[in-house]
Residue frames relative to the residue before (quaternion, step in Angstrom):
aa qw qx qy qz dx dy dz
X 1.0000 0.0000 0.0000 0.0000 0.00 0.00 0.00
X 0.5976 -0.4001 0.5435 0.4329 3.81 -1.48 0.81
X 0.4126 -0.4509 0.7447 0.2682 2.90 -2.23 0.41
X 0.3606 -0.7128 0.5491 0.2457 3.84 -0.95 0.85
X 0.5293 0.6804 -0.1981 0.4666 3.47 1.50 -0.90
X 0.7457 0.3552 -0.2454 0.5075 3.63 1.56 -0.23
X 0.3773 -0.8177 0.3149 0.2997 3.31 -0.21 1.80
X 0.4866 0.6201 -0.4721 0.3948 3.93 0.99 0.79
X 0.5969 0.6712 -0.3623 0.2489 3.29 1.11 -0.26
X 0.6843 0.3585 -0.2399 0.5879 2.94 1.80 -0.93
X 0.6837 -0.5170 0.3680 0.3605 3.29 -1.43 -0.48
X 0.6900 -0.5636 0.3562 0.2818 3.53 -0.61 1.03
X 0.6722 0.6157 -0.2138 0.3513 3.39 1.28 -0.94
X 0.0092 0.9011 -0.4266 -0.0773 4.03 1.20 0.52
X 0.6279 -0.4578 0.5940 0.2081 3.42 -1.71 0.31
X 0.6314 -0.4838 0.5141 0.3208 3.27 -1.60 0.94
X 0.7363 0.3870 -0.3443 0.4354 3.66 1.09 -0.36
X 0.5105 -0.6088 0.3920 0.4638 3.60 1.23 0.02
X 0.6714 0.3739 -0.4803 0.4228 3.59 0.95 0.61
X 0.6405 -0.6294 0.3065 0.3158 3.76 -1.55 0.57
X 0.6701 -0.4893 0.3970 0.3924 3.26 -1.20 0.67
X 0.4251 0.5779 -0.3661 0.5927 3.86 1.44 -0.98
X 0.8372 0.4030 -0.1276 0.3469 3.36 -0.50 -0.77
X 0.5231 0.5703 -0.2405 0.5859 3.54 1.22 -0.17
X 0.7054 0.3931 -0.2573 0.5307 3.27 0.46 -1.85
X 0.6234 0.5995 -0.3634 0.3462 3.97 0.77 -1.22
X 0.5963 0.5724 -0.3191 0.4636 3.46 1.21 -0.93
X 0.6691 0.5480 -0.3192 0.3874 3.20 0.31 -1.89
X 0.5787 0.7104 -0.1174 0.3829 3.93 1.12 -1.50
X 0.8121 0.2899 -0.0770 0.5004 3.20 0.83 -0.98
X 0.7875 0.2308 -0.4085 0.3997 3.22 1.37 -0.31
X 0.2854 0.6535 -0.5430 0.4434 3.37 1.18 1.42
X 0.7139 0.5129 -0.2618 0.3985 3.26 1.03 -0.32
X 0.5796 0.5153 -0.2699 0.5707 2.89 1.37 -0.67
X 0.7072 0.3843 -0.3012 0.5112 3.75 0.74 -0.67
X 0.4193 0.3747 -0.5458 0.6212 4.21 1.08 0.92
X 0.5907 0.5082 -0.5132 0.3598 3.24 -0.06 -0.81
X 0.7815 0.2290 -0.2399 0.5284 4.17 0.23 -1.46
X 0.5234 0.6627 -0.4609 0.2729 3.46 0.58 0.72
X 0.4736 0.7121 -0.1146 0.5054 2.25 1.94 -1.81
X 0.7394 0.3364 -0.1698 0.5580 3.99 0.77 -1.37
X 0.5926 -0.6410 0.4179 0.2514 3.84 0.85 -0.31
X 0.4759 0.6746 -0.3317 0.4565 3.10 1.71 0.40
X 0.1435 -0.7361 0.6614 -0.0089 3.79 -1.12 1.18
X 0.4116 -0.7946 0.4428 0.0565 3.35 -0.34 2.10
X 0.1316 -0.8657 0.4360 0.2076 3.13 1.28 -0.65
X 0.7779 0.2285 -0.1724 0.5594 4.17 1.06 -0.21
X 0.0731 0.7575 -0.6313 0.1492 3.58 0.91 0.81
X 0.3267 0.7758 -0.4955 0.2142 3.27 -0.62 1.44
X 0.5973 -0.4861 0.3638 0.5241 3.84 -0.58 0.19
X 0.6200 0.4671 -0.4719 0.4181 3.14 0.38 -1.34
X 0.6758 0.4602 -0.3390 0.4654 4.42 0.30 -1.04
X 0.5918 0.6643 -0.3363 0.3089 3.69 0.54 0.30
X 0.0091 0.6996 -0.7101 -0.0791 3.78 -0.48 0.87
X 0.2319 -0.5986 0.7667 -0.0067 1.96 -2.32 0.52
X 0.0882 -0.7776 0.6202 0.0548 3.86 -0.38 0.96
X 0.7408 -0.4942 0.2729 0.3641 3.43 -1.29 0.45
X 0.6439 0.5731 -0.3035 0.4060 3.58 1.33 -0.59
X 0.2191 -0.9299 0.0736 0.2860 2.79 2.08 -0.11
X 0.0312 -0.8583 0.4320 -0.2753 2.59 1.25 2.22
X 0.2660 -0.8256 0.4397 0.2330 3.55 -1.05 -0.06
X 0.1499 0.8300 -0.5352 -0.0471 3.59 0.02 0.22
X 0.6442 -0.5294 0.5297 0.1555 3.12 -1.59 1.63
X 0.1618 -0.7613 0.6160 -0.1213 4.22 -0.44 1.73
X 0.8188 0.2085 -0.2211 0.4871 3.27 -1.84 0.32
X 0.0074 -0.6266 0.7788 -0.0286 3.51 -0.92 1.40
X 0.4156 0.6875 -0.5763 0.1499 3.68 -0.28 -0.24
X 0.6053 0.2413 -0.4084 0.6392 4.01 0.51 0.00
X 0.1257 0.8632 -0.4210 0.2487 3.77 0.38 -0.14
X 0.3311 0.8510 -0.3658 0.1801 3.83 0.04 0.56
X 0.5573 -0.7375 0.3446 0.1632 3.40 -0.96 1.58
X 0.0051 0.8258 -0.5452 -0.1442 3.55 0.09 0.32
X 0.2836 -0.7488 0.5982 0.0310 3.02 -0.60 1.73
X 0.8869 0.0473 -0.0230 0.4590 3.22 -1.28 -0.88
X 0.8093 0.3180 -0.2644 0.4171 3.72 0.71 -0.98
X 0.2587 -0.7548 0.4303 0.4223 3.90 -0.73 -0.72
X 0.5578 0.3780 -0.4701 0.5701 3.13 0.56 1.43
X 0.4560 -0.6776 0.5614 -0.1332 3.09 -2.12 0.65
X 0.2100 -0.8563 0.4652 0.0796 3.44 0.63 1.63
X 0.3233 -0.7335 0.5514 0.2310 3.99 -0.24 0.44
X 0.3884 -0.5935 0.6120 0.3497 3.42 -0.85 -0.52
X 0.5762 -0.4984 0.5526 0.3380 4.10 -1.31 0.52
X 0.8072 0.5125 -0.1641 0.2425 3.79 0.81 -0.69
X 0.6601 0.5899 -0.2209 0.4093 2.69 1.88 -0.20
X 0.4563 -0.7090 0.4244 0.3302 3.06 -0.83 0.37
X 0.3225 -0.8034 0.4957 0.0697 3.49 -1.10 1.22
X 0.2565 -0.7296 0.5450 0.3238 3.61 -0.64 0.31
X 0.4681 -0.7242 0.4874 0.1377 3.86 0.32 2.35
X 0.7790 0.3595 -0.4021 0.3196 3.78 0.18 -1.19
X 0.7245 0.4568 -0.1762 0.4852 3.65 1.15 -0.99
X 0.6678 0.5103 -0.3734 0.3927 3.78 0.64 -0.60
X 0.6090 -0.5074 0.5161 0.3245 3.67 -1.14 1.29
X 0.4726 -0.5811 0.5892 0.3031 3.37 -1.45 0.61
X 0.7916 0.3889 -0.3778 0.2819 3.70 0.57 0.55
X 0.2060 0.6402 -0.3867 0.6310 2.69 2.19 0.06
X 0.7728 0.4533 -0.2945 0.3326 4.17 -0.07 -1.45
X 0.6660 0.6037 -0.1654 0.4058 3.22 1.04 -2.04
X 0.8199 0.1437 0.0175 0.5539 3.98 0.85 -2.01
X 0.4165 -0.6835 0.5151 0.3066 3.40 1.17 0.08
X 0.3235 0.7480 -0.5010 0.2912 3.43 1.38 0.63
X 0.0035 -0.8703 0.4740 0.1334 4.00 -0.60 0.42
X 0.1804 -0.8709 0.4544 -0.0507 4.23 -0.22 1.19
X 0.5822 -0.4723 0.5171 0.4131 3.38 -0.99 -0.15
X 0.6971 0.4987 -0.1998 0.4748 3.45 1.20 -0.85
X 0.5362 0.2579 -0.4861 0.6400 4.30 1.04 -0.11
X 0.5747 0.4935 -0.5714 0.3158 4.00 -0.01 -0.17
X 0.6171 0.6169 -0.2653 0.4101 3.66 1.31 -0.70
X 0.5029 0.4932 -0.4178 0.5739 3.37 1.37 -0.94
X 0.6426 0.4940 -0.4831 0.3311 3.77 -0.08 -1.69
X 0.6043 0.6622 -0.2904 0.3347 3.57 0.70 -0.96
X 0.6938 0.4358 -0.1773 0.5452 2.88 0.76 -1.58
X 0.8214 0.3018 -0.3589 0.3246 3.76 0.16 -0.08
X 0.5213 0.7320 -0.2536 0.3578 3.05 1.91 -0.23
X 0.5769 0.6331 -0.0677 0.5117 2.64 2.24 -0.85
X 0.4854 0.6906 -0.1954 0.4993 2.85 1.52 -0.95
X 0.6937 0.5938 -0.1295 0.3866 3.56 1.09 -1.36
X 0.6442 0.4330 -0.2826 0.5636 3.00 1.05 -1.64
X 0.6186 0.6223 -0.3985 0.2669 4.04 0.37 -0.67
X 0.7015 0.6360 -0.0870 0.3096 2.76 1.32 -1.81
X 0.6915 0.3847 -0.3159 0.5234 3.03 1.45 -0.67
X 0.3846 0.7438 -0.3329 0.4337 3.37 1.18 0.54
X 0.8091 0.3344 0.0802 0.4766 2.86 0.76 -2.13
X 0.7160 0.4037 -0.3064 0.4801 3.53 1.17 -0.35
X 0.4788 0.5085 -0.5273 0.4837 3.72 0.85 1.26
X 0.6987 0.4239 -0.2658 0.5113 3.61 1.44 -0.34
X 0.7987 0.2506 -0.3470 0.4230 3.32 0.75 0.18
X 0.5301 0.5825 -0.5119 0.3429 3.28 0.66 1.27
């Protein structure tokens, strides 16, 4: 395997943050994997978000912060409570609406988390 640590490995082409589009997409990748993996176990992260994202020097990623976390036992969803607090920008509108939680609003979170890692891609080309 490449050394990631050698700036040939990725593509020359960098991010508004100074990191490569390669390297973005690699992120975005892994923490899809990581989010089968707590499927795989029946677990509904419930705050898939950058902010929940390492990153070690080998530039791996691992999926942080279980606290909203939840076992899905017998059903495959997750009633919430009215009292909690929700992260509004990332939580599925049915997650917001029934406080209903799935493998599927963990996908939205995904999808906008993903959205992020691009963005900091994409928002040096469209200015």
């Amino acid at each position: 395997m490449k050394n990631p640590r050698n700036p040939e490995y990725f593509d020359k082409e960098e991010s508004e943050a100074g990191l490569p589009r390669k390297l973005l997409i690699s992120f975005a990748r892994q923490v899809a994997n990581g989010m089968v993996y707590l499927s795989d176990k029946r677990l509904v992260h419930r705050d898939v978000a950058t902010r929940n994202c390492l990153v070690n020097a080998l530039m791996q990623v691992k999926i942080s912060d279980f606290g909203m976390a939840r076992y899905l036992e017998d059903e495959d969803y997750f009633i919430g409570s009215k009292d909690e607090r929700l992260p509004v920008r990332w939580t599925a509108p049915e997650s917001l609406w029934y406080y209903k939680f799935t493998v599927l609003s963990d996908v939205w979170s995904f999808g906008f988390s993903s959205g992020s890692f691009l963005a900091m891609q994409n928002s040096r080309t469209s200015g």
